[in-house]
N, C-alpha and C positions, 0 to 999 in steps of 0.2 A: 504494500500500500504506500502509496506517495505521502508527503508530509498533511498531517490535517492538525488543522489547531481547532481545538471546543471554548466558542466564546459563549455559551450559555449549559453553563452546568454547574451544578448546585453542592457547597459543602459546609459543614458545621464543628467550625472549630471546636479541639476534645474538652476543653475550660469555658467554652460559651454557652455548651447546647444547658446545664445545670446552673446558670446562671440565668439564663434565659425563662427556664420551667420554674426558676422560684422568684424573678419580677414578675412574671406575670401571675401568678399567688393562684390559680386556675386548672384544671385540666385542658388541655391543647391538642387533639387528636393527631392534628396534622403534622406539628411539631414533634408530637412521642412520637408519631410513626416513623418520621424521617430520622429521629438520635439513636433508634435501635436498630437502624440500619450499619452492620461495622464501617460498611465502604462510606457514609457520609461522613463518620471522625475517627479514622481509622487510618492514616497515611501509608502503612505499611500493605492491609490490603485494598487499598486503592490502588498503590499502583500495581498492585500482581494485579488487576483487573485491568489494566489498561497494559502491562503487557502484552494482552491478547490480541494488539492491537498495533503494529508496528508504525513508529512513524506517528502516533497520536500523543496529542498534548493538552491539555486543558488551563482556561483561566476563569478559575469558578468565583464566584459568586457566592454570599450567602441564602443557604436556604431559608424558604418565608416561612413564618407570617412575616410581616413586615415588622421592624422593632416598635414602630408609634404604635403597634397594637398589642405589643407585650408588656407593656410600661409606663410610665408618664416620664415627660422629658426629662428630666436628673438620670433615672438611671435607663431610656434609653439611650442617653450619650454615652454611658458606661458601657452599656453593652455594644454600640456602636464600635467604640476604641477596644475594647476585647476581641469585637470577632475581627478587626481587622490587624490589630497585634498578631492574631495568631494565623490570617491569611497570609498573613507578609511574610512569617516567621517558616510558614510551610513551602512557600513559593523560594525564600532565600534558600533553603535546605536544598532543595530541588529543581533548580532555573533549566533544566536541560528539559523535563517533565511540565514545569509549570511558570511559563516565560511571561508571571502578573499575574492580576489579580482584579477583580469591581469591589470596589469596598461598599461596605453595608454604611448605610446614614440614619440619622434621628431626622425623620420629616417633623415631628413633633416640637422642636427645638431650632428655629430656624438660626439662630445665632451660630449655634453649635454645629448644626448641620453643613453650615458654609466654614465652619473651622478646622471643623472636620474631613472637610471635602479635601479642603488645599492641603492641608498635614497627610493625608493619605498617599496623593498624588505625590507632591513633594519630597516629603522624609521617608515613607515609607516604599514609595515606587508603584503605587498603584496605577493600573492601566484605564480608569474611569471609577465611576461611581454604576451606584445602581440604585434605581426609584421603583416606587410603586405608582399604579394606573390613579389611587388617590390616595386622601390621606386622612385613614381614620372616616371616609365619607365626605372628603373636600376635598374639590377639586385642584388641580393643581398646576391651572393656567392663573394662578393667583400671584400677587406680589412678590410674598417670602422664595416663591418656587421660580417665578422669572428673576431673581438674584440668582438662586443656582445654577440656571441655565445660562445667563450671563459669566459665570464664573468658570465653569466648562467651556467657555467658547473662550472664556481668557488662557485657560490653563492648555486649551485643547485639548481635551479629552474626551470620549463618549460616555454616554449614559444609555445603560441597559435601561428599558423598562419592561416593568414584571409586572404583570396581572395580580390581583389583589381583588376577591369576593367573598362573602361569608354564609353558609348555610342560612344563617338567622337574617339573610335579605330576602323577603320572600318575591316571587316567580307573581303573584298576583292580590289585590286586595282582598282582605280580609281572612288570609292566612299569613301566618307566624312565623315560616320558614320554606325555604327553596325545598324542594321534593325533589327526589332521582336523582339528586348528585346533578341539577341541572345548572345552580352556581357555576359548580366547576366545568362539565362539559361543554354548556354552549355558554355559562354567563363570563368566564375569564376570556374569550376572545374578543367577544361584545367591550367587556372592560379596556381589552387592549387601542380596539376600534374606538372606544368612545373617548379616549384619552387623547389617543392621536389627533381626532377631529376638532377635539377643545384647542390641542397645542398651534393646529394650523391655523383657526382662524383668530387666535391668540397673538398671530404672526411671528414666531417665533423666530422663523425661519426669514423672515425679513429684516426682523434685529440682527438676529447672530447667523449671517449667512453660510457662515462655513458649523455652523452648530451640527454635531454627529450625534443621532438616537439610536441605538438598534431596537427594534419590536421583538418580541418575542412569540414563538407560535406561526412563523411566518406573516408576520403584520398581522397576525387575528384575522376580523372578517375585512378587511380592503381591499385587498387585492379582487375578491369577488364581488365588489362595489364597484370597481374603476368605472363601470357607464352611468352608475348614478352619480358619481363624482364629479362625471367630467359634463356631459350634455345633461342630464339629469340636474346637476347646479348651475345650468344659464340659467333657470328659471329663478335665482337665488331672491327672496325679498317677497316674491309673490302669491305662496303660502302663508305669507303672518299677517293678522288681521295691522292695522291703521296703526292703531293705540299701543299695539306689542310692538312696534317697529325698533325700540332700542334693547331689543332684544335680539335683533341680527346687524346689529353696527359690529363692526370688526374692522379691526388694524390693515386685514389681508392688504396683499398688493399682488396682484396677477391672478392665474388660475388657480384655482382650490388643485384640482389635480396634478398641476406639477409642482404644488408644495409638497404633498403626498407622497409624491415621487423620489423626498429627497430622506425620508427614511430610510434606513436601513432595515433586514429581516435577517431572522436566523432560519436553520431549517427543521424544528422541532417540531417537524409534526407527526409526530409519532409514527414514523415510517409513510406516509401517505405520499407516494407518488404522484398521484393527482391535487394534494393542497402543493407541493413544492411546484408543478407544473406550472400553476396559479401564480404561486408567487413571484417565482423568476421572469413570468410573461411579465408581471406590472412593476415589481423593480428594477430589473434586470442583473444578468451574473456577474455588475458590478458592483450593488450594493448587497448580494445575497452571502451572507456570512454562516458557517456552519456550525448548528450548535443540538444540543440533544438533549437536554434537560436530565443527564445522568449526576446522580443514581436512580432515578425514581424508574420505574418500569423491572419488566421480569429479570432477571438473574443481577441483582441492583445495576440494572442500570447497561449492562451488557450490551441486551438484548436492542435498545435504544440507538445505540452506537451503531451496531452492526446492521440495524433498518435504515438511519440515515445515511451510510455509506453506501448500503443498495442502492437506496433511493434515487442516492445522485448518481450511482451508476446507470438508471433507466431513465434519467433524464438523456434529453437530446443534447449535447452540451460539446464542446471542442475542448479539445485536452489543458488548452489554455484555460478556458471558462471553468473548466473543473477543479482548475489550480486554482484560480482567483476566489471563487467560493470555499474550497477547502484551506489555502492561509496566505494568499496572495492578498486578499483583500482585508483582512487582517489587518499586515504590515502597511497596507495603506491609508488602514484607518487609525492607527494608535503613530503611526511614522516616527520620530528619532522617543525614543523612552527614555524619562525624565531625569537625570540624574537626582541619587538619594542624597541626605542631607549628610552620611559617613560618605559620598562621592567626591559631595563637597567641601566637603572640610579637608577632605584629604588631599 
C-alpha cells in the first residue's frame, strides 16, 4: 500500500479518559464505550493494529462528547490541556507513526479556548484544532467562535469539525428523545450540513479567505444538495415572508455554492462507495482528504481502515488523484509544520 495519512480518527488519552468520566459527575454511554476500547488509550496496541497496515499513519483527534458537555469551563480547560498534553506526548514518542495531532478545545470558555488554540499549535506542534457542529446547543457562527476562526487563519491551520447530537434531542414534538439511534444515523450528518450552511452564509470564507475546515463524514448531507445549492438558491430571499426579511441578510459575497466548494471532506463513510463517489464529484480529489473514524467500527477500528482503502480503490481516480486524497493533500493543507516552543528556544 502507498503512503496514506488518517486525518480523522479518534483517541483518548490513558490520564484523560478518568478525568473526563468524573467532571462530568454522570454516566456517559458513548464515552465508556469508546475508554474500554484498548486501541482508543492503548499506544502499544494501536499501533500493532495499524501495522496491519503498511505505509499508514494517523493524526487523531480526541474522541467526543465534546468537552463543553462534560464540564463547565474551569475544568473543561483542564481537560482540554490534559488531552492535548498527552496527544503531543504520544505523537513526540512516535513522529514516524503519528506526524500531529487536532487538539481538543473548551468551546465553553472562549478566553481559554483561543489560548489554548495558539499554545497547542505553537508549543506543542499541533496540526489544527478541532470543533464541534455546536456548542452545548449554540451555534457557532457567533462572535466568540468567528475569533477562533480568525485565529486559525492567523496561525494557518485547519479545523476539523465533528458532529455533535444527543439522544435527549428529540426527532419530533412532543416526544423526549431521538428513537432508533436516528440522532446519530441521519441527525450527525444533518448536524455537519447545518453547521457548514450557518459558516457560509456567516461568510467566513470571505473574511478569512484562505481559512481551511475539513467536514467530517464526507461533508455530511452536501454534496447530495449541490443542485439545491447552487440553482435551487437563485431563488434566495423569496421564500421569507416581508417582516422575516433580516433573517436572510448575510455577509455572503458570491455564490452560496462555490463557498461550499471551499470545504474540505474526509472519507468516513463507512466504506460506502457511493457516498465517496458523491463527495469527490462536489469537492473534488483536491480537497478530498482520507480519514476513517478508527477505532470505532468492527475489529476496533480495523475493519474501517480496510473499507476506506477499498473504497478508494473503486473509485475512478488516477494514480495521482489517489495520492492527493490518501497524503498528498494533506501536506498541502497543514504545509511547512510549526516549529515547537523547545525548537525555538533551541
Amino acid at each position: 500500500m502507498s503512503a496514506a495519512i488518517d486525518i480523522f480518527c479518534h483517541w483518548a488519552p490513558p490520564d484523560y479518559g478518568a478525568a473526563a468520566l468524573k467532571d462530568a459527575g454522570r454516566p456517559l454511554c458513548m464515552l465508556e464505550r469508546a475508554l474500554a476500547m484498548p486501541v482508543m488509550t492503548d499506544p502499544d496496541v494501536r499501533l500493532r493494529l495499524m501495522d496491519r497496515f503498511p505505509g499508514y499513519r494517523q493524526v487523531p483527534c480526541l474522541v467526543s462528547p465534546p468537552l463543553e458537555a462534560l464540564a463547565g469551563p474551569q475544568e473543561a480547560e483542564e481537560l482540554a490541556r490534559r488531552a492535548n498534553d498527552g496527544m503531543a506526548a504520544m505523537a513526540a514518542c512516535h513522529p514516524d507513526r503519528f506526524p500531529g495531532f487536532f487538539a481538543a478545545l473548551a468551546l465553553n470558555h472562549p478566553e481559554a479556548m483561543l489560548a489554548e488554540a495558539r499554545r497547542a499549535v505553537t508549543e506543542l506542534g499541533a496540526c489544527g484544532v478541532q470543533i464541534f457542529t455546536n456548542m452545548n446547543g449554540a451555534a457557532i457562527d457567533t462572535p466568540p467562535f468567528m475569533e477562533l476562526f480568525a485565529l486559525m487563519a492567523e496561525l494557518d491551520r485547519p479545523l476539523l469539525l465533528h458532529p455533535t447530537l444527543g439522544m435527549d434531542t428529540p426527532d419530533y414534538a412532543g416526544e423526549s428523545y431521538s428513537k432508533y439511534e436516528l440522532w446519530w444515523a441521519i441527525g450527525w450528518p444533518y448536524e455537519t450540513s447545518k453547521a457548514m450552511y450557518r459558516l457560509v452564509f456567516a461568510g467566513v470564507f470571505d473574511r478569512w479567505p484562505e481559512l481551511k475546515i475539513i467536514t467530517h463524514h464526507g461533508g455530511g448531507l452536501i454534496p447530495m444538495a449541490a443542485g439545491r445549492l447552487g440553482a435551487g438558491l437563485d431563488a434566495y430571499g423569496t421564500r421569507t415572508p416581508p417582516e422575516l426579511r433580516e433573517k436572510e441578510a448575510t455577509p455572503l459575497r458570491g455564490e452560496p455554492l462555490a463557498a461550499f466548494n471551499r470545504f474540505y471532506a474526509d472519507t468516513a463513510t463507512f466504506g460506502s462507495a457511493a457516498a465517496l463517489t458523491c463527495a469527490l464529484a462536489f469537492f473534488g480529489p483536491e480537497r478530498l482528504l482520507l480519514g476513517t473514524d478508527m477505532p470505532f467500527g468492527p475489529e476496533q477500528g480495523a475493519a474501517h481502515i480496510a473499507d476506506a482503502l477499498e473504497a478508494m480503490n473503486r473509485l475512478t481516480l488516477s494514480s495521482v488523484e489517489r495520492d492527493n486524497v490518501l497524503h498528498q493533500n494533506w501536506t498541502r493543507v497543514i504545509g511547512q509544520r510549526p516549529h515547537t516552543k523547545e525548537t525555538q528556544d533551541g
